[in-house]
N, C-alpha and C positions, 0 to 999 in steps of 0.2 A: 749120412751125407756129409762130404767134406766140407772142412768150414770155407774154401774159397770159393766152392757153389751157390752155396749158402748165399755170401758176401754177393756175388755175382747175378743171383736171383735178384735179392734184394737193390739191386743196382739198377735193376730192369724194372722194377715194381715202383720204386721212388717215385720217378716223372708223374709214373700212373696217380698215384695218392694224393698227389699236390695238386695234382689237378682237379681231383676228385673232390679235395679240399677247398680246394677257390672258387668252384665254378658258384658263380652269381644263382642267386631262386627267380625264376620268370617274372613273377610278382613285383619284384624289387625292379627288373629294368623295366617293364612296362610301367608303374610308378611313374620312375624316374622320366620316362621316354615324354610320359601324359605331362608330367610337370614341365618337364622344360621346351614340348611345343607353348603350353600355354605363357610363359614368361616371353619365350620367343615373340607371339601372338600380340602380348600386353605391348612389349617394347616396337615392334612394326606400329602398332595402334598412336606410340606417343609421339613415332618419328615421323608417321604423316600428321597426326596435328601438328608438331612443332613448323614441319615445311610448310601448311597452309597457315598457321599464324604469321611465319615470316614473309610468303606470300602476300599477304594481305598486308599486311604491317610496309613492306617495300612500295605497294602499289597504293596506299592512302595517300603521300603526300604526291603523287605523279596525276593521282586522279583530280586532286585539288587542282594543282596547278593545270590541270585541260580544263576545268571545268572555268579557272580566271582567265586564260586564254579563249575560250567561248563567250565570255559576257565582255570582255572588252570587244572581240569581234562583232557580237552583237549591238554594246553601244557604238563600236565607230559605225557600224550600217546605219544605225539608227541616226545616228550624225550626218552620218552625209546622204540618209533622205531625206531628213531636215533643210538640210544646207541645199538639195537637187529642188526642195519644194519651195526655198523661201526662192531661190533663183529665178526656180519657172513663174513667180508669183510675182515678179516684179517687172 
């Protein structure tokens, strides 16, 4: 066989081997596939707690403040049935 067949063959065979050579073992991407849904998994887990801390952390001082807006509402009622009773009293 001439050596530029040879050479030629061999030139056709190459791609094949390297490939043959690199291809990944099953084992290894399923592995990897399981590990990185669960980090995935972990981090969703931390960015809704983090939005419901913020959540909640934003709406403490708004809740306060309805909650001193209701008791002044309620003392001034209470003020002016005070004030409607001493009126109708006199």
């Amino acid at each position: 066989m001439p050596y530029g067949r040879r050479m030629h063959r061999l030139l056709l065979l190459a791609p094949l081997i390297l490939l043959a050579a690199c291809e990944p073992e099953p084992e290894n991407i399923q592995a990897k596939a399981e590990t990185t849904s669960k980090a995935l998994e972990e981090r969703a887990n931390q960015i809704r707690a983090e939005a419901e801390n913020g959540v909640e952390a934003q709406a403490a001082p708004l809740e306060n403040e309805a909650d001193a807006l209701l008791n002044q509402i309620a003392g001034n009622v209470a003020d002016g049935n005070v004030s409607a009773e001493a009126a109708t009293a006199q």
